[in-house]
C-alpha positions, 0 to 999 in steps of 0.5 A: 978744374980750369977756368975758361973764358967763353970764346965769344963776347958781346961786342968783340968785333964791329961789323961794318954794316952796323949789324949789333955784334951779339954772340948769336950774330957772331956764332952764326957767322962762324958756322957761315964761314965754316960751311963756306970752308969746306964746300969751297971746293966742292965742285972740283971733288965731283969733277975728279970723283966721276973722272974716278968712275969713268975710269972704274968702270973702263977697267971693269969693262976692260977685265971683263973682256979678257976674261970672257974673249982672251982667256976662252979658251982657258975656260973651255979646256976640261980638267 
């Protein structure tokens, strides 16, 4: 088996407040930064995602029409 050593440590970094620098500390500043990472640019995806929509939902509407008004009278014509 390969030996690791834990990745975190007691003291292996100073906080500049005088926080003690222990792996609890230290653990719950990495989850910190991570969720800090990926909701950074949260508000942009919701903006693009209901640009997205809006647009979905104009094409839907648009193929609607045609289908009921432009091509009528493909549908009225018996077989």
């Amino acid at each position: 088996a390969i030996a690791m050593p834990p990745p975190l440590m007691d003291g292996a970094v100073e906080y500049p407040d005088g926080t003690p620098a222990t792996v609890t500390q230290m653990a719950a500043d990495i989850t910190e930064f991570l969720s800090w990472a990926y909701w950074r640019n949260m508000d942009r995806s919701k903006q693009v995602g209901f640009v997205m929509w809006m647009w979905t939902l104009t094409g839907i509407t648009f193929f609607y029409w045609a289908r009921r008004f432009v091509f009528a009278h493909v549908y009225a014509q018996k077989m």
